[in-house]
C-alpha positions in Angstrom: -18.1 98.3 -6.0 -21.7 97.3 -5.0 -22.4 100.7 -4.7 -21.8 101.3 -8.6 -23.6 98.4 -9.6 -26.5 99.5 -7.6 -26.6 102.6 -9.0 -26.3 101.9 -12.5 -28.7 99.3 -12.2 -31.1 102.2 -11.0 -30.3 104.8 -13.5 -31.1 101.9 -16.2 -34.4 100.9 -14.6 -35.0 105.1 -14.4 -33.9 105.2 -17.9 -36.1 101.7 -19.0 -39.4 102.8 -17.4 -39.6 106.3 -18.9 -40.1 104.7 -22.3 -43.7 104.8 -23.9 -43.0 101.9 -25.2 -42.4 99.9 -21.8 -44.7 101.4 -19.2 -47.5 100.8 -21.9 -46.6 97.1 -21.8 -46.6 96.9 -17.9 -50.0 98.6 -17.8 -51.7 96.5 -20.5 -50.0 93.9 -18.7 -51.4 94.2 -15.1 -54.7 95.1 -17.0 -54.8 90.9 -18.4 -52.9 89.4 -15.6 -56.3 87.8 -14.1 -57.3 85.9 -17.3 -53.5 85.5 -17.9 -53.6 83.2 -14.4 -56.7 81.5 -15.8 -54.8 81.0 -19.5 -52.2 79.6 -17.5 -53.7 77.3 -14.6 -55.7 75.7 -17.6 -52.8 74.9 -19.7 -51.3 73.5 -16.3 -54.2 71.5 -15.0 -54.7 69.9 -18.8 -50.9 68.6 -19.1 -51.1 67.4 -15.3 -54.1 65.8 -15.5 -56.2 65.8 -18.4 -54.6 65.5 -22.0 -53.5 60.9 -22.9 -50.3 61.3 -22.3 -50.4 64.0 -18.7 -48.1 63.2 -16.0 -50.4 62.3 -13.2 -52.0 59.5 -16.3 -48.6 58.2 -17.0 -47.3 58.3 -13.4 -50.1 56.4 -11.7 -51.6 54.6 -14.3 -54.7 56.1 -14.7 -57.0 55.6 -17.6 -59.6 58.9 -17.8 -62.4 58.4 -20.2 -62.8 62.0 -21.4 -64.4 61.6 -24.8 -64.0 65.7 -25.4 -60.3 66.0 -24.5 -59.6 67.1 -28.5 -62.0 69.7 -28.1 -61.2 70.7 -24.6 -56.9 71.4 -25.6 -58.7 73.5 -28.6 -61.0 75.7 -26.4 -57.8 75.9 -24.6 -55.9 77.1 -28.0 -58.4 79.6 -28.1 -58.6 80.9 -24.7 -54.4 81.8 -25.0 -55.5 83.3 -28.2 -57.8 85.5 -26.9 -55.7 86.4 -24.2 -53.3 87.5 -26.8 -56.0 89.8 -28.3 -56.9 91.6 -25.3 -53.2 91.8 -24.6 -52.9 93.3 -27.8 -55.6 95.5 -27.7 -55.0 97.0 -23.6 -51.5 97.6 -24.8 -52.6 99.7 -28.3 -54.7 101.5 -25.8 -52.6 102.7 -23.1 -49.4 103.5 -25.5 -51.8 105.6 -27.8 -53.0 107.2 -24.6 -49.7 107.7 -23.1 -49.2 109.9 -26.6 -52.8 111.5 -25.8 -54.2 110.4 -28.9 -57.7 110.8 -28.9 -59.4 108.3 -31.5 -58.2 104.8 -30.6 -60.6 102.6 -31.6 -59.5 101.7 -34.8 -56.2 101.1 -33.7 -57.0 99.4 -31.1 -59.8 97.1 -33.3 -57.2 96.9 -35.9 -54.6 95.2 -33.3 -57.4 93.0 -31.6 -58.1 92.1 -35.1 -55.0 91.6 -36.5 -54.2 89.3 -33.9 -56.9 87.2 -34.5 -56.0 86.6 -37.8 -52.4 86.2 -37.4 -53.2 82.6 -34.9 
């Protein structure tokens, strides 16, 4: 019974990774994965420790006189924004080049673009 499982869960992923579609999105998606860590260990390190109401602040009553914390949770807005561009863009790229279309850059700006203006 294990067996079948197994092997249905292979033919699946077989089936799953031949899409465009998918192996696109892994490839754009190891492309960001750095600045996706830094997106992330920000937006950790600010609701730990640095935004009023943070855990650590609560927990052990501390009081941290940060007079920029306003615009430091909206440079931290932007940065997931921008990560969400490049996302965008990486993955425009590799499925149009997975299709071997030549002329991607107006896709590609288009998408970066488009996701600026859509956050």
């Amino acid at each position: 019974m294990s067996k079948k499982i197994i092997n249905i869960t292979a033919k699946l992923d077989r089936f799953v990774l031949k899409n465009r579609m998918v192996s696109a999105a892994l490839l754009a998606m190891q492309q960001t994965l750095p600045l996706l860590a830094i997106c992330v260990y920000a937006q950790l390190i600010s609701q730990l420790i640095l935004s009023p109401n943070a855990l650590f602040v609560t927990l052990f009553n501390w009081r941290l006189r940060i007079p920029a914390t306003f615009q430091l949770q909206e440079m931290l807005s932007l940065l997931e924004v921008f990560v969400l561009m490049i996302l965008a863009a990486t993955f425009t790229k590799q499925y149009l080049s997975i299709r071997k279309v030549t002329n991607t850059v107006l896709p590609t700006l288009t998408n970066f673009l488009g996701t600026y203006f859509y956050f």
